[in-house]
Residue, then its C-alpha position, 0 to 999 in steps of 0.5 A: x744196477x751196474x754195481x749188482x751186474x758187474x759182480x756177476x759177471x765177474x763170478x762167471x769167469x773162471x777163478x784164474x782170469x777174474x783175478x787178473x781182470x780186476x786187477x786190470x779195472x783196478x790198475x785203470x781206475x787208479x792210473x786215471x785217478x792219478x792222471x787227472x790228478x795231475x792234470x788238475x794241479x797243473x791247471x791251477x798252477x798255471x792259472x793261478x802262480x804262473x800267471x801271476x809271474x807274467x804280471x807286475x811285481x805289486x801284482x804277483x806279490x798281492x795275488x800269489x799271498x791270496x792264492x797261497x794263504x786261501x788254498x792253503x786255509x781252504x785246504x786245510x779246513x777239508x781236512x779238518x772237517x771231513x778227513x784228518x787222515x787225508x793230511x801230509x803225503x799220505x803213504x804212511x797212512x796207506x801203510x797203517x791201512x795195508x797192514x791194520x785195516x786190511x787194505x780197506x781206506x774209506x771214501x771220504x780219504x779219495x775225495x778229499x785227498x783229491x781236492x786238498x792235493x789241487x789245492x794245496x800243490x796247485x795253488x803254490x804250496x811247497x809240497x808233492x803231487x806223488x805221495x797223494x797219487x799213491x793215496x788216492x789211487x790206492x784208496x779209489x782202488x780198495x774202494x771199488x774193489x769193495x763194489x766188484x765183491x771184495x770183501x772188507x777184510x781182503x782188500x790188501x792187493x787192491x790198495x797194494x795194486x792201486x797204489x803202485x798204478x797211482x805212483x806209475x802213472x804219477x811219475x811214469x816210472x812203472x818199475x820204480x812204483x812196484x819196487x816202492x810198493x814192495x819195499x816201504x808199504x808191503x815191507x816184502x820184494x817177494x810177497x806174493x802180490x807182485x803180480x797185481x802189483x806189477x800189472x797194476x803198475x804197467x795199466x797205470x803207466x799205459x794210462x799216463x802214457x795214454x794222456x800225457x805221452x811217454x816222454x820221461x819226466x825230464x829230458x837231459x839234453x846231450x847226456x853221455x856217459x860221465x867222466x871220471x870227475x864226475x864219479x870222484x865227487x858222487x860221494x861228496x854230491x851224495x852224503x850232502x844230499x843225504x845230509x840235506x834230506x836229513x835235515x829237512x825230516x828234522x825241520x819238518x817232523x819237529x815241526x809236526x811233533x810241535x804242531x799236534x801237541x798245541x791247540x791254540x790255533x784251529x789246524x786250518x789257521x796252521x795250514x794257512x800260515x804255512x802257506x804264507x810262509x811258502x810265500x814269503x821265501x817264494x816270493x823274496x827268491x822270485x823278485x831277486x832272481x826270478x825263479x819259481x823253484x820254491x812254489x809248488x813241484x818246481x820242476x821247471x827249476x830243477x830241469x834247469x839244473x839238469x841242464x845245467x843252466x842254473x850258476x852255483x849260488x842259484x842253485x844253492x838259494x833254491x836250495x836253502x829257500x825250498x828247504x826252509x818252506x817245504x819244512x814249515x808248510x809239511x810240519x804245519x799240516x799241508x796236504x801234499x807229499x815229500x817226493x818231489x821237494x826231496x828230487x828238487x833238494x838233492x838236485x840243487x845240492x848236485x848242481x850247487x856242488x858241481x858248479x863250485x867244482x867247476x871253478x877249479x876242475x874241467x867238468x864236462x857238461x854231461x858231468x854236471x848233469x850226472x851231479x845233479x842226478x846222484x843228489x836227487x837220488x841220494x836225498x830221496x834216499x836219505x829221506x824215505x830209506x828205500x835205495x832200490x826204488x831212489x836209483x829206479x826212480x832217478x833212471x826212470x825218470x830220466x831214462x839214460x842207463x849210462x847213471x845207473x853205476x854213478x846212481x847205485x854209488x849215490x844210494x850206498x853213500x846216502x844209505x850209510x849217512x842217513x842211519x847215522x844221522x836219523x833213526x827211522x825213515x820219514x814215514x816210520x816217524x811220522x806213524x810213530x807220531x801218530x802213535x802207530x806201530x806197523x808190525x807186519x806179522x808173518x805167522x808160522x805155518x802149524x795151528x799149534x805154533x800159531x796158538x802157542x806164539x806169545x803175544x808179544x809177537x801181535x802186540x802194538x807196543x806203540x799204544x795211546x796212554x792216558x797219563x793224566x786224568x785232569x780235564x785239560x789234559x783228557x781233552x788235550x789228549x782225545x783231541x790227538x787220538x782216533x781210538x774208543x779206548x785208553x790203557x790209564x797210567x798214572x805214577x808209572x802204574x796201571x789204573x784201569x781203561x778209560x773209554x772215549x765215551x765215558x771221558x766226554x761223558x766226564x768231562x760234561x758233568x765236569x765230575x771224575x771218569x769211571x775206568x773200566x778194569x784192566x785185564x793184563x797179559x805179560x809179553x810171554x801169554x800165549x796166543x791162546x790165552x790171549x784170545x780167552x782174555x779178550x772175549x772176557x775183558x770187558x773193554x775189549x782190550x787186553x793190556x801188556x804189563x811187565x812186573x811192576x805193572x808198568x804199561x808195555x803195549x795192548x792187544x785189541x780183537x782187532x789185532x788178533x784177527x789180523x793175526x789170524x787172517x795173516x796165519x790164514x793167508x799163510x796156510x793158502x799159499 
């Protein structure tokens, strides 16, 4: 069979080129995956809300509710049935799977990534195509990286690798895709997969550029360097730019934070309402101006503004519209990512600012456009805390290094605001509403340092606690958490460990859950100790405590081995 040959043939090449063929299967497969996944958002898109533009206004109204709530509940019921994990952008997600899974993300996270982001981007919603290419992309790559003979626990580079081909084919912005790769998910711009990574990302580049030409994602027309108008109102552009992306991850992952505790509505009801509501607002805008910004990527709106083609007051209702509908279609669970709407905020924000400056000061035409340019760099910044990869992005995307002064200025300015307003960038919070902690462990070199390293060092200081064992509230609780077992505290003090199995078996009888006993370690234990702990604990689970036995974090074999194959890695190199 082809999956037993190629293995072989992989094994016969010498041990410094296998690496680099893969790699390059690999950054094939994850840039092709990425390409027909914009392919096919595009199709629907325009078969679907842009075909209805060109028909009677009672048409366009009847017909986009139908695709939007259907997609959207279609959507939605796939995630529900088949994948949770495959929900929102999908970056943290592949974030959690780099550092905790050790790059290995399952099939099913592919396909119903794949088929959710068409539907959902395609069929209208308020949503992005870029973060689900890095999710896909990466998975598709730690999948086959599997069948090419890697094992389960070393599949980091390849998720590392597939995810930069995805973002670099998705937005033809190859050295952007390795920065982000390096920064948001790696955490390290000298890690040691920067050769996969960047190789990776040039295949998956190649690939787009193969398929859908090498044009750059926008084309600003008659673009020169800016004025010295346009660099005295960057600041300005930038910190409201930033404060706009601030504002929609508030909306947004409070919205979410509302919308995982309460269990009245099935989730695929919640998808379908946001996507009513991306209907609503799109459709009051395009009936009153007849712009589309508000469904879907809505790059046709923001070229407009590039171009500055857009008068002020447009600019600021596309504005406000796709803001409001990105957050309540995110914050309800649509599957689609953030990239693109935070692009389209900060350049509506750019254009709304450069067209109220114009009404008093001279701006040349090439000054409007570097307006726009510094919002869309500004906000993505704001929002994803990543500046270095926000000014790649921008200048690869538009290709005119004439920006970079302009764009570099844009990301301090944003970078200052947006710790001032917000605590963690988007994607931190929504792990930590999840109730996962990254913690990218970076072991010393000596074995004797290594066992002597406390556990606070390996520790998830994030855990899920049982914090009542009434039945409604046990199974409130299980419907919001994956994991088999739960430190319970109740009154501030630790009880015991309460297994997945033994609440469903509880709540069955309808009788009281049996708790295992817990086996407690203070932040200071050493790792060696901790290891003794796990093998003995019953539960599997060692549990921090501080003096009064108040819960802190746990330590699971899993985090342990984690550890221990860093510390591993670490000695290799």
């Amino acid at each position: 069979m082809l999956a037993d040959v190629v293995p072989h043939l992989l094994q016969r090449l010498p041990p410094r080129v296998r690496p680099v063929v893969v790699t390059v299967l690999l950054g094939l497969a994850a840039g092709l995956a990425a390409v027909l996944f914009h392919l096919a958002i595009h199709f629907v898109y325009q078969n679907g809300i842009e075909a209805l533009t060109h028909r009677s206004r009672g048409a366009f109204l009847i017909g986009s509710f139908v695709l939007l709530a259907g997609t959207s509940a279609l959507s939605g019921w796939l995630l529900t049935r088949f994948c949770p994990e495959a929900a929102g952008s999908g970056i943290p997600q592949v974030k959690l799977a780099f550092w905790k899974d050790f790059g290995f993300i399952p099939w099913r996270v592919v396909w119903v990534k794949f088929v959710g982001g068409v539907l959902s981007v395609g069929g209208g919603s308020s949503l992005g195509r870029e973060g689900p290419s890095v999710q896909l992309a990466g998975g598709l790559a730690s999948q086959l990286s599997g069948l090419l003979g890697t094992g389960k626990n070393e599949r980091r580079t390849a998720a590392a690798a597939g995810s930069a081909a995805g973002l670099a084919a998705a937005f033809n912005t190859p050295i952007a895709a390795v920065t982000f790769v390096l920064e948001e998910i790696i955490g390290d711009l000298n890690s040691r997969m920067l050769g996969s990574v960047l190789l990776a990302a040039v295949i998956g580049a190649l690939v787009a550029h193969g398929l859908l030409g090498a044009q750059p994602a926008f084309t600003l027309h008659g673009q020169g360097s800016p004025q010295w108008l346009a660099f005295a109102l960057t600041p300005f552009v930038a910190a409201l730019s930033a404060v706009a992306g601030c504002w929609f991850q508030k909306m947004s992952l409070g919205l979410r934070a509302i919308n995982k505790r309460t269990h009245t509505l099935p989730p695929w009801v919640r998808t379908m309402l946001g996507g009513i509501a991306v209907w609503a607002v799109g459709s009051a805008v395009f009936i009153g101006t007849g712009h589309t910004g508000v469904f879907s990527l809505g790059y046709e709106d923001l070229s407009h503004a590039l171009d500055g083609k857009l008068v002020w007051h447009i600019a600021a209702l596309l504005l406000i519209a796709k803001l409001l509908a990105t957050a309540v279609c995110y914050g309800l669970g649509g599957c689609g990512g953030i990239f693109a709407p935070t692009l389209f905020f900060g350049g509506m924000t750019g254009a709304m600012l450069a067209g109220l400056a114009d009404l008093v000061l001279p701006l040349a035409p090439e000054d409007h456009v570097t307006l726009a340019v510094v919002g869309m760099c500004a906000c993505l910044g704001a929002v994803v805390r990543a500046p270095v990869t926000g000014i790649l992005i921008v200048f690869e995307m538009t290709h005119e290094f004439a920006l970079v002064p302009v764009l570099m200025i844009g990301a301090l300015i944003s970078e200052m605001i947006s710790r001032r307003i917000i605590h963690g960038s988007f994607y931190e919070t929504v792990l930590a509403q999840d109730g996962q902690h990254v913690e990218r462990i970076v072991p010393p070199r000596s074995l004797r340092n290594w066992m002597e390293l406390s556990a606070a060092r390996i520790a998830n200081f994030s855990p899920a606690v049982v914090r009542d064992l009434a039945p409604a509230a046990v199974q409130a609780f299980l419907a919001t958490q994956g994991h088999s077992r739960f430190p319970v505290s109740v009154d501030g003090r630790l009880s015991g460990v309460l297994t997945r199995t033994e609440a469903l078996a509880a709540l069955a009888a309808s009788r009281p859950p049996v708790l295992e006993a817990a086996v407690t370690c203070s932040p200071a234990t050493s790792v060696r100790e901790v290891a003794t702990k796990i093998v003995n604990s019953p539960s599997g689970i060692i549990i921090l405590t501080d003096p009064t036995e108040n819960v802190l974090g746990v330590i699971t074999m899993h985090d342990l081995l984690r550890a221990q194959m860093n510390f591993a890695r670490n000695q290799e190199d």
